[in-house]
C-alpha positions in Angstrom: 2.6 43.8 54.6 2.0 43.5 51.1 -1.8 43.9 51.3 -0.9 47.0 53.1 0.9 48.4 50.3 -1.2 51.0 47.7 -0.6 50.4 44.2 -1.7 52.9 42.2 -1.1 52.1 38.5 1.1 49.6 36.8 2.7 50.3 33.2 3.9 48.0 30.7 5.6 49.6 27.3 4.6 46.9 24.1 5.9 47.2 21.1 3.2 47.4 18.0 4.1 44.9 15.4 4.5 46.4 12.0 1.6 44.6 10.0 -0.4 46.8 13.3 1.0 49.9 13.3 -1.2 53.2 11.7 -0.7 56.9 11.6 -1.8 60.0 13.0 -1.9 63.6 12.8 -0.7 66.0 16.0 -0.4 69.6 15.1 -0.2 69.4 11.3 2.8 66.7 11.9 2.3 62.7 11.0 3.4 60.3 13.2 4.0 56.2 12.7 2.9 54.5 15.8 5.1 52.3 17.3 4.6 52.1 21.0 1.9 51.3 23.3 1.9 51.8 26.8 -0.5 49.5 28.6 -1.1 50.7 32.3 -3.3 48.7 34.5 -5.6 51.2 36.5 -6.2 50.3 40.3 -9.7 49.1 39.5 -8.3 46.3 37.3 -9.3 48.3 33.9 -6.4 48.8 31.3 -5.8 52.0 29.6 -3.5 52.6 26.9 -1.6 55.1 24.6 0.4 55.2 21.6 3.4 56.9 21.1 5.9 56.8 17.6 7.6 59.1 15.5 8.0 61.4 12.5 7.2 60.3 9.3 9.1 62.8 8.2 12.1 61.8 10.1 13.9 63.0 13.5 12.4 62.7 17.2 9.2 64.7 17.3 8.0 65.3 20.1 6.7 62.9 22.9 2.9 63.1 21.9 0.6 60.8 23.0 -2.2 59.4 20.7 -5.3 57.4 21.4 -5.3 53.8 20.7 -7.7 52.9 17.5 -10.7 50.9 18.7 -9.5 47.9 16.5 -10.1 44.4 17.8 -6.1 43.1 16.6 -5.0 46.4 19.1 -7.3 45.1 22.0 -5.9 41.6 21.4 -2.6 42.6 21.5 -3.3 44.9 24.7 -4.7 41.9 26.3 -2.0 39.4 25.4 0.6 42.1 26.2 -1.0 42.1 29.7 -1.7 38.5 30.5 2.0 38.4 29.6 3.4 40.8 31.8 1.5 39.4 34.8 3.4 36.5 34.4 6.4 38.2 34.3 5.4 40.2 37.6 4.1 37.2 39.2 7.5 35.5 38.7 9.7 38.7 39.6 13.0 37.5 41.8 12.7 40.5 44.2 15.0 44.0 44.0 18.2 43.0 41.9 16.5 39.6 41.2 19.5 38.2 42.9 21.8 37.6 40.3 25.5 38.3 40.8 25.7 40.9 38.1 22.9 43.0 39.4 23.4 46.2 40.8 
């Protein structure tokens, strides 16, 4: 069955360390990136966003950026990937079958 089943996208949240995180400008407010969000496209491509707050302060908005074309983000992309596929490949099913799952 599982060959029969379409998966269309996969998304992993990764957290940018601080020494990697930048700023941007969305409608005349900065933001601090702090968030990327890694999804793996069914042709086996990644894409990925940024997402982060204020500098001012408070929630903002949730905007999404585009990810700088720097190689420490695209090793960090790929090592966030390669990590999460070990992490799916070793999933424990619905629940993962621990007594305090719901």
């Amino acid at each position: 069955m599982s060959d029969d089943v379409e998966v269309s996208a996969m998304a992993i949240n990764v957290a940018v360390p601080e020494d990697l995180q930048w700023t941007d400008v969305r409608r005349g407010e900065e933001f601090v990136l702090l968030t990327l969000n890694v999804r793996m496209l069914p042709d086996g491509r990644l894409a990925a966003k940024a997402y982060g707050r204020p500098t001012a302060g408070g929630r903002g908005g949730y905007t999404s950026f585009p990810v700088p074309d720097r190689p420490e983000l695209h090793a960090l992309v790929d090592a966030a990937a390669t990590r999460a596929a070990a992490l799916w490949s070793a999933h424990r099913g619905l629940g993962g079958g621990t007594p305090d799952s719901p």
